[in-house]
N, C-alpha and C positions, 0 to 999 in steps of 0.2 A: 504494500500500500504506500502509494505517495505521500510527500506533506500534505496535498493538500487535503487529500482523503482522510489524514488523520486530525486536519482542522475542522472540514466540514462534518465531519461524524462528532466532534468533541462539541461542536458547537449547537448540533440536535440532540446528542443524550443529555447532553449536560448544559442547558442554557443559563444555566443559575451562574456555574461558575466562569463558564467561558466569557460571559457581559461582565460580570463582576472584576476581572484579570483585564477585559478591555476599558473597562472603567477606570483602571489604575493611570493610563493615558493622560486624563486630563487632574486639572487640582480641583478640589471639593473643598469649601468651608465646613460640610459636614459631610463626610465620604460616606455611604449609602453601605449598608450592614447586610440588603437584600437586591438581586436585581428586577427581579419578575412581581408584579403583585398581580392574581387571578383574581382575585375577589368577587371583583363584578364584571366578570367576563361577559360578553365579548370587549369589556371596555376595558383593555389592558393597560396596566402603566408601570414602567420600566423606574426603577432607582427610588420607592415611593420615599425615603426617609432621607435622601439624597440633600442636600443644598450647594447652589455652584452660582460662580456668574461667570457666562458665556462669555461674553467683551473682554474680563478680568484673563480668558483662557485664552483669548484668541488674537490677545496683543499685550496687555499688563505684563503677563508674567514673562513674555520673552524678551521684554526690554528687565526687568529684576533680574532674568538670568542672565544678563551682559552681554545680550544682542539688540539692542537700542539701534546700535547704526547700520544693521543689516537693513535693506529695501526688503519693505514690507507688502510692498501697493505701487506699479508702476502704472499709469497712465501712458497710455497710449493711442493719441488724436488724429490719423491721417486729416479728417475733415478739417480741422480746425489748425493743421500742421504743432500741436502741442505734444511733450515728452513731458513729466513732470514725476518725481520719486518721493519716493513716501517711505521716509523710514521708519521701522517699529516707536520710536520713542517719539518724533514728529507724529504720527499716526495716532498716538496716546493721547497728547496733547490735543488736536483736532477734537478726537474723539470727546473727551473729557470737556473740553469747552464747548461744542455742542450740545451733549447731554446737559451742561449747566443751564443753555440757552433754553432746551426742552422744560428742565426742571423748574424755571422763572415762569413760564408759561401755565404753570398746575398738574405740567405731564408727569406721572410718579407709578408706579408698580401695578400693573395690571391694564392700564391706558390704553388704549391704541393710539395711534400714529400710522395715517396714510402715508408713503414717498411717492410719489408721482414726478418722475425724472429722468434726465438721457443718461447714457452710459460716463456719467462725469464721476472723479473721485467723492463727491459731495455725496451720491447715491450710497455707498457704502459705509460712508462717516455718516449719517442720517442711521443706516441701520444699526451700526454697532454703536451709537449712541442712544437709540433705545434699550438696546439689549441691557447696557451699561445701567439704566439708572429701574430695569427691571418691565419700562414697558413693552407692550407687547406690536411686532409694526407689520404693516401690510404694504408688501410693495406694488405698483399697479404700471404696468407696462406703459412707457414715458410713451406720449399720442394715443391713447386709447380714446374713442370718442365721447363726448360730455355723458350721454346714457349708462353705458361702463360702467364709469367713473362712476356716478353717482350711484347704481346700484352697490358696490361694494363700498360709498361712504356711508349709505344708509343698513347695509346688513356690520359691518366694522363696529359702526358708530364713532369714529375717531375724534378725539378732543383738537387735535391738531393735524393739520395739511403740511408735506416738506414738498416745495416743489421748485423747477424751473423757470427761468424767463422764456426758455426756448430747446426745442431740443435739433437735430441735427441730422438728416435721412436723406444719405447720398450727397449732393449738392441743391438739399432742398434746405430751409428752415423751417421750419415748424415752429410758429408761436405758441405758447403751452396757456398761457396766463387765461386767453378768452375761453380753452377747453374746458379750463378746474372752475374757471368762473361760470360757465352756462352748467357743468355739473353740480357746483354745489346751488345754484338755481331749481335744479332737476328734484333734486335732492328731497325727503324731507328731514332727515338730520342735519343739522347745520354746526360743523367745526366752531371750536372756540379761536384760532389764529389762523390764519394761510403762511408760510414762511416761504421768501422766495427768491432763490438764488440768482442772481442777476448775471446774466452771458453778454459777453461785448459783440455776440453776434447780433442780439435782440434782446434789446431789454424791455420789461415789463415797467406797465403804467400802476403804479399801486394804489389800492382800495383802503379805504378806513381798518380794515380787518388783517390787513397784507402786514407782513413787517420783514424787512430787508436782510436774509439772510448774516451779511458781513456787521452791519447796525448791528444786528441782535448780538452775535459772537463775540462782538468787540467790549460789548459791557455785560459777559456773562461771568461767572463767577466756576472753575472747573468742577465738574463731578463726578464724585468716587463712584464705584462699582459697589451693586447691590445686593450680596449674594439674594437669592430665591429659588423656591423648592423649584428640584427636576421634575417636576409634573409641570412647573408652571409654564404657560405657553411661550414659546419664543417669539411667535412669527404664525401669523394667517395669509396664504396663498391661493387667490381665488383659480379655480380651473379656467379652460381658453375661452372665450365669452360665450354664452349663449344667451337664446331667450331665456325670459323669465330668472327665477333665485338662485341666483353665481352657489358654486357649492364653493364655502372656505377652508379648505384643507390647515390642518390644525399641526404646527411642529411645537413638540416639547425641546424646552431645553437639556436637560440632563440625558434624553435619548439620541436626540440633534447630536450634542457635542462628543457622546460616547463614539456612536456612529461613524461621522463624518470623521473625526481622528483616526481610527482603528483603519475606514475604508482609502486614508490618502497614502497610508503606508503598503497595507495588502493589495490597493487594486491599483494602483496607480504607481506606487513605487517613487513616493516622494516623501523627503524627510526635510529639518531644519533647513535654511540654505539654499535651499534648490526652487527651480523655480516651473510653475508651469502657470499656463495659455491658455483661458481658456475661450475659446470664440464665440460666446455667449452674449446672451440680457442680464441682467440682476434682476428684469421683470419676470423671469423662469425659473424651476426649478434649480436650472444647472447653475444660474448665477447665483443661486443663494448658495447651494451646497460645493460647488466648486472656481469659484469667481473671490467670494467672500467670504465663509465661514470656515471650509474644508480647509483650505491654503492654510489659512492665519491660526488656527487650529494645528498644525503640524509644524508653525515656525518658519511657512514654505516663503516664497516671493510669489507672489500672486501679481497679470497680467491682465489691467480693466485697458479693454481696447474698443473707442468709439469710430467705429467702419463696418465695410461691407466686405468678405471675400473676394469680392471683385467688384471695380469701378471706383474705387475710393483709393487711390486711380485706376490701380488694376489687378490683375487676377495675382500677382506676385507679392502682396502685401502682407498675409502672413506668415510667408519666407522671411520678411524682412524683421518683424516681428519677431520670429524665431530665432532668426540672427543677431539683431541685437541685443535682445534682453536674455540670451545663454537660455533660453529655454531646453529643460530637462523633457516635460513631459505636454503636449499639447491636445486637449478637448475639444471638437465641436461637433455640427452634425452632419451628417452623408450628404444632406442638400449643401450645404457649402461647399463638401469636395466637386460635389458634380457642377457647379456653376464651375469652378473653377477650373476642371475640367474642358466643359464647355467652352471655354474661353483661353485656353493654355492647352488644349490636345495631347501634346507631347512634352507638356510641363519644363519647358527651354528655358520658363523666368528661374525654376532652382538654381540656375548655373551662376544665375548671378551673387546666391548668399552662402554663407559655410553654417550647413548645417548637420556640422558633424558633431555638435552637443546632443543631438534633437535624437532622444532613445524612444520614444512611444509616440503612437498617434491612437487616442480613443475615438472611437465615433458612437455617437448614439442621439434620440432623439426622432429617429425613424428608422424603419428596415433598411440593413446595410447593403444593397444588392453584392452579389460575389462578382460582376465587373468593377463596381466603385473598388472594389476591394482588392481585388488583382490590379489595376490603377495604380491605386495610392502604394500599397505593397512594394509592384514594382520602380514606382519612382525614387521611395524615399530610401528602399532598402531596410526599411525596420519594421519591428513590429507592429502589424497597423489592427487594434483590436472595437470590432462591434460588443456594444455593453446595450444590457436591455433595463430601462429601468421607467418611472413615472412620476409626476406632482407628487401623487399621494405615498410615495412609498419614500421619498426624498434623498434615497443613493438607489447602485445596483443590484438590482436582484439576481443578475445573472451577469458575470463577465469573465474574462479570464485571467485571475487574479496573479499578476506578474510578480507583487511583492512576495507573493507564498512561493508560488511556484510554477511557472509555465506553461500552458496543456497546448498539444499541438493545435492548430488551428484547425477549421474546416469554416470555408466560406458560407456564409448565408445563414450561422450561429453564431450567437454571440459567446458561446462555448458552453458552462456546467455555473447551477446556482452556484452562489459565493454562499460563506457561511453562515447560519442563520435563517436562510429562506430556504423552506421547506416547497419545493416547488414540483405540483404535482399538473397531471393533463387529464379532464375527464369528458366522458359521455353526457350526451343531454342528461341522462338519466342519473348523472352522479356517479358511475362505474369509472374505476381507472382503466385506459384504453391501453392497447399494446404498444411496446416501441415503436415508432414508424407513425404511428396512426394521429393523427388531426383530433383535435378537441380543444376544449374551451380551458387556459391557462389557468390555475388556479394557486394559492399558496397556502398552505395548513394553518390554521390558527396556533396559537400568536405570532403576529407578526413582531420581525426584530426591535430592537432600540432604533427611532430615527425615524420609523413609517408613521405613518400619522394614527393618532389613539383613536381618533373622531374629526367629526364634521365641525365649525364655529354655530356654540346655539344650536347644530342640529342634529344631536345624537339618534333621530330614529329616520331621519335621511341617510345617517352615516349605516344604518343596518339596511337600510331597503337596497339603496346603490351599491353595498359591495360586499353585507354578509349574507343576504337572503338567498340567491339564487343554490347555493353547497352548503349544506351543512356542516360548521367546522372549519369553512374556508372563506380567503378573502377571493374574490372575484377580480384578475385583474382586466376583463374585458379584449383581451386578447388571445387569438387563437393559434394554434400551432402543435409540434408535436414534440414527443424527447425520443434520440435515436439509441441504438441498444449500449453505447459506449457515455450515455446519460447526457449529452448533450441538448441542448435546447434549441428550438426551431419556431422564431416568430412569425409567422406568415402573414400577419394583418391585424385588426381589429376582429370582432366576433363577426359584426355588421359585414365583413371585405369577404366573408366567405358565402359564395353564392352558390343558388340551387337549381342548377340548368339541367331540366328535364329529367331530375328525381336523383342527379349525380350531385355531391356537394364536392365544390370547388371552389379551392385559392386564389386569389387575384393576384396576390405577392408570388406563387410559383407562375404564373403568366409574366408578372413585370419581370421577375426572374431571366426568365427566355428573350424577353424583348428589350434587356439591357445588354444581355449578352453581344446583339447586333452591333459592328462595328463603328457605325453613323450613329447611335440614339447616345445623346448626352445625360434625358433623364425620361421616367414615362411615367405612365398611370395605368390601370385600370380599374374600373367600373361596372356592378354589375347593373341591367337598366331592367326593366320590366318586358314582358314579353307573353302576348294571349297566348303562345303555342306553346313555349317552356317554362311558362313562367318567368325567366328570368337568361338574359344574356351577357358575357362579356362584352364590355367595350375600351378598346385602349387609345392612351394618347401620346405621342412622344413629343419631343424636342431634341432637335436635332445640333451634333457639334458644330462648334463654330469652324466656319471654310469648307462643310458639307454644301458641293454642288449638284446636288443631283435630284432631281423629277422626282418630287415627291410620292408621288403615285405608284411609282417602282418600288420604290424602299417599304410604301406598306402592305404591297404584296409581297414581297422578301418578311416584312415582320407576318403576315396572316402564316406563309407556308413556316415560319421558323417553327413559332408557337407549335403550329400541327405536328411537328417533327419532335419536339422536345415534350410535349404533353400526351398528344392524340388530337384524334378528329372530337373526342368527345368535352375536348374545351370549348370546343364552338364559337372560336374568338374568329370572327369574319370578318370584323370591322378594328381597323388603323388607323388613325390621321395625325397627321403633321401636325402641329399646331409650334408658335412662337414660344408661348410661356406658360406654364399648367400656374393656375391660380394655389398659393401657397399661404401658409399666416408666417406673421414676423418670423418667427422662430425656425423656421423652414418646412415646414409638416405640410405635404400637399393635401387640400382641399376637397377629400375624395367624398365627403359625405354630400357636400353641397352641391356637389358635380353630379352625382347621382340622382338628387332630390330635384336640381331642375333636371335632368334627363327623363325623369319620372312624369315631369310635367307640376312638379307640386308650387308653391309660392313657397321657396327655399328664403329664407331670412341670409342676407350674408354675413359672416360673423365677424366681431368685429376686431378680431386680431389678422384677418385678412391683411395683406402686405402689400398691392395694386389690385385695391378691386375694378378697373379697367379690363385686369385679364380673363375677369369672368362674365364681366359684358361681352367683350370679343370670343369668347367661348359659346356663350348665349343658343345663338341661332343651331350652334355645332351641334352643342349637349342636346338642347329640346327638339326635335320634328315628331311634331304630332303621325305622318305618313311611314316614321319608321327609316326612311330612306335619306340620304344628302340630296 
C-alpha cells in the first residue's frame, strides 16, 4: 500500500484523530480537545470547543515568527500597468487599520460585511479584516448587476458595504458606485455605511452614507484579532446567480483554516516561502480558498492578478506572471487554458519567459477535457493536474495529491478522492453501481472540516438541496463514474446526462470526442428536446485561432468523429461553428441556459454571465421552432 492509501484509509477509520493531528497546523487560543461533534446530525460541526482567529493565523503569526519581510500578497495589474508587494508585516498593519476602520463603524463579532470589489489588494485586506475583528463577510462578484447585489444585501443583512469606485474588465471601466447604489435602492435592508475605495481610473461621487475608504483608514485606530469559536462562521458565499433566494453557503472558521492549511501542503505542495498563482476572482470559491486564505494560511506568497488570460494584452500574460513573481505552483480553470490556446496554438509566447521554477499546473473549475490536457502537458513539460471540487465543499474533493504522493495520471480524471471525502457513485435507486458505470456522484456523511455545515438562515434548504435525494449522503449534483483502479470520472452535471431514445448519455464523453479534433479550441454540448427521442444531442464548437477552413466541412468531420469514438447511438447529427459559447465570469460554459432556450422556454440569463451578446448571437442558433437551421 502506498502513502497515500495509508492517509486516505487513516483519514476514514479514524476521522477523530486524523483532523485533530491536522488541527495541530494552525494556532488555537483554545486548541479543541474533540474534532467531530454528531450531535445533531446531519448538522455536523468540526473543533466544537475549539477557539482561533483566522486573520491572527493567516498573517499575525508569521510576521511573530520572523517572516514580516517575506511578500505576502503580490499585486499584479496588466490593466492598470500596476506591481505592488505586500509584505506579511505591511499586510498586518493594513489589515489591522482596516479592521479599526470597521470596528469605529459598530462592525464587531458576528456582523456581516458585504465587499463588492475588482481584483485590487483592498478586496482581500476588507476580508481578512473582518475575519480579524470576528465579523462574518460576504464577498459579491465586483459588476454583479444592482438585482444581485441586493438580493444577497437583503438575505446577508450586512451593517456595512466595502466597495469600489470602479472596477476594470479588459479595456472596459466599469463604474461600480451607481450599481451598489441602485442595489441598495433595490434593496429592502438598508447598510449602516457604504465604504468606498477610490481608483484614479474613476472615481466615485459620494452620498451622505459613502465614506472614503483612505479618510476613514487615516483616523482609524488598529485592531487586535478576536479569537472566536471554530463553529463561528467565517464567511457566507452566495452560489452563481439565479432566480429567486441566492443559496448562502456557510464556511466555518476552525474547519476553513484546518482544511485549507492541511490541503496547501498535500494537494498542492506548497509551504512557507513559496509562492503560487492563482488565476482567479476573490468573488469564487477559488479566490477565497486559494487567492486568500489557503496561501497566507501556509506562510505561502500568494499572486492577486487583475487580467484576462488573454487580451490584457495577450495570451502570454500568465507566463509573465509566472516568470516574474518565481511562481512555484499555478491554479486556474481549463477555460482559460483553452482561450489561451485559442489564441497561442503552439504556445510560441512561453519562449519568451523562464519558466523553469513553474512545478505544477492545477486546473479545475470545469471538466478538464484530455486534449486541454495533452496541451498544456505537453507545452509546459510538468505536471499538469485536473482537481474536482465546488462553493459548497470549499477545497478538493478529489485530486491528485502531489504533497502525499503522486498517482499516475489518466486524462479526463481528476485522479482518486483526497483524504476525508468518502466519495461514492450510485443508482437512481441509491445502489452503489459497478466500476465503469455512470451515476449520480455522491459523498458519505460527514463531510470533512472546511465543506460547508449548512445553508445562511436556511438549515432545511440546506437538507432539501443536498441531503434528501441519498440517505447518509451529501448530493454533489454531479455525475460520472469511479474506474476499477478507484479513480474518478466527472462527466457533467446530473442535468448534462441525457436520455436519447431510452439510452442514457454523457454530453462530456461527446465534448470529449469533439475536443479531440485538431481545429476545435473549445465546444459544448446540449441535450434539446425531441417528439421522437425524446431528447437529442447538440454540439457547439469554436474554432482555433488561424483555422481556415469551411466550416461546414469541419462539422461533418466533428458528426463522423463523434460516430467513430461513441456509436451511431449518440445520435449527435448536428455541429456548428459558432464564435464564442456564452460563459459566466468564472469561465463555466452556459450549458443550462443554452438548453433552456433551445427548448424554447423564457430562459432568465444569469447574471454572472461574462458577454451576454454571445447569447443573443447564439439566439436564433439554439431556438428553431422547425427543428432544422
Amino acid at each position: 500500500m502506498g502513502m497515500y492509501e495509508d492517509v486516505f484509509r487513516a483519514s476514514l477509520e479514524d476521522p477523530e484523530s486524523f483532523w485533530l493531528r491536522a488541527a495541530e497546523g494552525v494556532d488555537w487560543e483554545v486548541a479543541p480537545s474533540r474534532a467531530l461533534d454528531s450531535s445533531t446530525a446531519p448538522f455536523y460541526r468540526w473543533f466544537p470547543d475549539g477557539r482561533l482567529n483566522v486573520c491572527f493565523n493567516a498573517v499575525d503569526r508569521h510576521v511573530e515568527a520572523g517572516r514580516g519581510e517575506q511578500a505576502a500578497l503580490i499585486y499584479d495589474s496588466p490593466v492598470t500597468g500596476t506591481r505592488r508587494t505586500y509584505t506579511y508585516a505591511r499586510l498586518r498593519d493594513e489589515v489591522a487599520a482596516f479592521a479599526g476602520a470597521l470596528t469605529g463603524l459598530g462592525v464587531g463579532h458576528g456582523d456581516r460585511v458585504v465587499i463588492y470589489m475588482p481584483m485590487v489588494p483592498e478586496a482581500a485586506i476588507a476580508m481578512l479584516a473582518c475575519a480579524r475583528i470576528g465579523a462574518v463577510h460576504s464577498v459579491v462578484f465586483g459588476g454583479f448587476a444592482p438585482p444581485e447585489l441586493a438580493v444577497r444585501i437583503d438575505d446577508a443583512t450586512p451593517k456595512v458595504v466595502v466597495s469600489a469606485s470602479c472596477g476594470i474588465e479588459g479595456k472596459r471601466v466599469i463604474p461600480y458606485k451607481p450599481l451598489l447604489d441602485r442595489a441598495i435602492e433595490l434593496a429592502g435592508h438598508k447598510p449602516y455605511k457604504q465604504v468606498i475605495l477610490q481608483r484614479p481610473q474613476e472615481r466615485a461621487e459620494l452620498g451622505p452614507d459613502d465614506l472614503d475608504w483612505a479618510d476613514l483608514v487615516a483616523g482609524a485606530s488598529p485592531a487586535d484579532c478576536v479569537p472566536v469559536a471554530a463553529t463561528d462562521p467565517l464567511y457566507i458565499l452566495y452560489t452563481s446567480g439565479t432566480t429567486g433566494k441566492p443559496k448562502g453557503v456557510v464556511r466555518d472558521c476552525g474547519g476553513c483554516a484546518v482544511a485549507l492549511h492541511w490541503s496547501m501542503g498535500a494537494v498542492y505542495d506548497i509551504g512557507p516561502g513559496e509562492t503560487m498563482f492563482t488565476g482567479s476572482d476573490v468573488g469564487w470559491v477559488v479566490g477565497h480558498s486559494y487567492i486568500v486564505y489557503g496561501p497566507m494560511l501556509a506562510g505561502a506568497t500568494t499572486v492577486l492578478y487583475e487580467g484576462k488570460p488573454v487580451g490584457t494584452p495577450d495570451a502570454g500574460q500568465f507566463w509573465r506572471v509566472v516568470a516574474e513573481h518565481g511562481v512555484k505552483t499555478m491554479f486556474t480553470a481549463p477555460t482559460a487554458f483553452r482561450a489561451i490556446r485559442k489564441e497561442d496554438p503552439k504556445g510560441t509566447l512561453t519562449a519568451e519567459y523562464d519558466l523553469s521554477g513553474l512545478r505544477y499546473l492545477f486546473l479545475a473549475g470545469e471538466r478538464l477535457d484530455p486534449e486541454t490536457y495533452h496541451w498544456a502537458a505537453a507545452l509546459l513539460d510538468i505536471p499538469v493536474i485536473d482537481h474536482w471540487w465546488q462553493t459548497e465543499t470549499g477545497w478538493p474533493i478529489v485530486a491528485n495529491p502531489v504533497g502525499i504522493e503522486a498517482a499516475p495520471v489518466k486524462p479526463g480524471s481528476p485522479t482518486r478522492p483526497l483524504p476525508g471525502w468518502d466519495v461514492r457513485v450510485l443508482d437512481p435507486a441509491g445502489q452503489p453501481v459497478e466500476a465503469g458505470v455512470d451515476g449520480a456522484i455522491v459523498v458519505k456523511l460527514p463531510l470533512p472540516p472546511g465543506s460547508l455545515p449548512t445553508l445562511w438562515n436556511d438549515d432545511d434548504r440546506y437538507v432539501a438541496s443536498y441531503l434528501s435525494a441519498y440517505d447518509g449522503y451529501y448530493l454533489t449534483g454531479d455525475s460520472g463514474h469511479i474506474d476499477e483502479d478507484g479513480y474518478v470520472y466527472v462527466m457533467g452535471r446530473t442535468d448534462d446526462v441525457i436520455n436519447v431514445a431510452g439510452h442514457r448519455l454523457s454530453t462530456g464523453s461527446m465534448e470529449e470526442a469533439l475536443a479531440a479534433h485538431p481545429d476545435v479550441a473549445e465546444c459544448a454540448v446540449i441535450g434539446v428536446a425531441d417528439a421522437l427521442k425524446g431528447q437529442v444531442p447538440r454540439g457547439f464548437v469554436v474554432l482555433k485561432a488561424g483555422t481556415d477552413r469551411d466550416p461546414k466541412e469541419v462539422e461533418a468531420e466533428l458528426v463522423r468523429l463523434v460516430r467513430e469514438r461513441i456509436g451511431a447511438v449518440a445520435s449527435l447529427k448536428e455541429v456548428a461553428v459558432v464564435a464564442a459559447l456564452p460563459k459566466t465570469r468564472s469561465g463555466k460554459i452556459l450549458r443550462k441556459t443554452m438548453r433552456g432556450i433551445a427548448d424554447g422556454h423564457d430562459e432568465p440569463i444569469p447574471s454572472t454571465v461574462d458577454d451576454p451578446s454571445v447569447i443573443e448571437t447564439l439566439r436564433p442558433l439554439l431556438h428553431r421552432p422547425d427543428g432544422r437551421d
